[in-house]
Each structure stands twice: as C-alpha cells, then as structure tokens.
Steps between C-alpha positions, in 0.01 A plus 500: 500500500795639314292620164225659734739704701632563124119628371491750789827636476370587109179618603693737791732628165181547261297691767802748545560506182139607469533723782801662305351492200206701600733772696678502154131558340438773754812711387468452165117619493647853614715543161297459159848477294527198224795361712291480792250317307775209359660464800170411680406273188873321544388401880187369440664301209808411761243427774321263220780327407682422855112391607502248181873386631423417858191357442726247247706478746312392771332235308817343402626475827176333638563109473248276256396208742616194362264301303459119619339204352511188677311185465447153628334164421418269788448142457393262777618133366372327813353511801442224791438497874802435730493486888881577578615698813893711562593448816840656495732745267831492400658808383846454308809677337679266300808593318548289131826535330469421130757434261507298149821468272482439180770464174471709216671251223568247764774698611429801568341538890218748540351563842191644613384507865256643758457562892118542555343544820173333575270624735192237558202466695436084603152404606459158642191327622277174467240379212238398672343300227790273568378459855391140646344442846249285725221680670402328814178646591439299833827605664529830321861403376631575157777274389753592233532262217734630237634862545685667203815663484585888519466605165565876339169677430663789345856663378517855416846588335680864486840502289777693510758488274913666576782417338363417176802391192491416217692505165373574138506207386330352847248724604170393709172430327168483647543105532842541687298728740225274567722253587677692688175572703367179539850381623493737740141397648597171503803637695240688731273147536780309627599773766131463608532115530758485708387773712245525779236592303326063477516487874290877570254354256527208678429604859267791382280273368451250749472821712215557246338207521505421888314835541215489230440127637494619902254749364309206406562307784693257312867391567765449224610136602819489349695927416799288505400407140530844411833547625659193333339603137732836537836268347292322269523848287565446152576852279602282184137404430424885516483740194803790554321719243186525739 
C-alpha cells in the first residue's frame, strides 16, 4: 500500500512538472534569443534526469518477495489395522523444575537448571482387539469375559521453557533437552493416572456398549466388568514418546 500511494504521489509531481514544463515551453516560444533556447534545453535535460531518479527510486523501495524452497520426503514404515476407541480427554499443565549439578575438576560446582511448562492433550480409551466375550444367541445376552484396562491412545506435548541457566562450562545440549522433555511427559502421564481420566473411560464405555447392544436387542450381562478394569490401568507398559 505504502509504495503505491508513493507511485502516485510521483506521477501527481511528473504531470505538473509537465504541466509546468509546457507553460515554460509556451513563454519561451515567444523569444527566439540563444538563452531562451538553453534554458529550455536545461529543463528537458532536468525533467530527464529527475524522471530517471524517481523511477530508481521507486523500484528500490518496492520489496523483492522472498524466495522459498522447501522440501520433504515422506516415508510410511508400516501400516496395520487397529480397532481402538477415546472415550475421554484429559487436558494438562504440568510444571517440571529441572536442575543438574555438576563439578568442573571435582571441585568446582557448576549448575544448570530449567522450569518448563507442559501443556498436554491425554486420550484414553479401549483396544478392542483385546476384547473377550460370550454371545448367547438364545437369550440375547452378551457376557463379558476379559475386559482390558484404560490405556492412553494418544499424548500430544507443547513445551515451554522459563527460567532457563546455565554456565559456560554447563550449558544444555540437544540430549539434556530431550530428556528434559520426556521427563516432563512422564511427569504429565502420571498426573493422568492418578486422575479421573481411567474411570470416564471407564463408565463411557460401558455407556458405549449397553447402547450399541440395546440397539441390538442384546443386554450386556455383566458393565460391572467394565468398571472394575478402570484400576487395573497400567501406564508403565506404555511408550511416553508416543
């Protein structure tokens, strides 16, 4: 917007310069003197060269759009079918202090420390491959036979680091960082196991389950199953890095 408004303004000054140039043009036509004759040739040469400027001018002060090059390389490494279902979310803010001390010369102590906040994003549900039941056809009654625990379908991470120092001789590489990060969503798991977030799963599914099977006709002998599998919850067994 700015170097448009700039182009008219210079096309406004070369039109009255024109204009002035021509009035100029007009009054020197009625003298036939030599002088008359240079000055005119001086404008047109002025009028030349201030036309040559702020066209320069105006082309330097128009931005080049920035040139960018990306590229990417996709690789699938596998692929399988899975039949797992979220039935609840977990949103937390978890606050991880970090802080390692080391000795430079075995004496010397060097400190280097961290507050990061992590924002996360907990899905649990159910595998259903893990499922077991007993279909009884005759008296439209589905019994449970082995129900698994909650487990975490998904964890997406946000960090944010404050406070970060650190000392020349102890600074924080990339390693220090990723550890710093996974100790955090470990942090973040173990809020999640101790909250609520087993038993919504719990009671959402079996929720779940009584309805599709009504719709059916059938009744879910035993949703108490479901209920009891919410302690059995085991986040050791999961991956953190998922």
């Amino acid at each position: 917007m700015a170097s448009n408004k700039f182009k008219i303004i210079l096309w406004s000054v070369g039109i009255l310069m024109l204009i002035l140039l021509g009035f100029f043009l007009y009054q020197l036509t009625q003298s036939e003197s030599v002088n008359s004759i240079m000055i005119l040739l001086m404008l047109l040469f002025g009028l030349i060269l201030g036309g040559v400027i702020a066209f320069l001018a105006s082309k330097k002060l128009v931005s080049e759009p920035s040139v960018i090059n990306e590229s990417s390389h996709t690789i699938a490494e596998s692929m399988r079918k899975v039949f797992k279902v979220v039935s609840a979310e977990g949103h937390f803010n978890e606050i991880y202090n970090y802080e390692e001390t080391t000795k430079l010369f075995n004496f010397i102590p060097s400190k280097k420390k961290a507050l990061v906040i992590v924002q996360a994003k907990v899905l649990v549900g159910y595998d259903f491959e893990k499922f077991q039941w007993e279909v009884d056809e005759q008296n439209r009654k589905v019994k449970l036979l082995n129900f698994p625990a909650p487990e975490i379908i998904s964890t997406e991470t946000d960090y944010k680091y404050y406070n970060i120092e650190e000392q020349f001789f102890n600074l924080f590489s990339k390693d220090d960082l990723a550890k710093v990060q996974q100790n955090g969503k470990k942090q973040v798991i173990e809020a999640a196991k101790k909250s609520h977030l087993p038993e919504v799963a719990a009671e959402q599914m079996r929720t779940l389950l009584t309805e599709l099977l009504a719709g059916k006709n059938f009744l879910l002998e035993n949703p108490t199953k479901i209920s009891e599998s919410k302690n059995l919850i085991d986040y050791r067994k999961m991956n953190v890095n998922s």
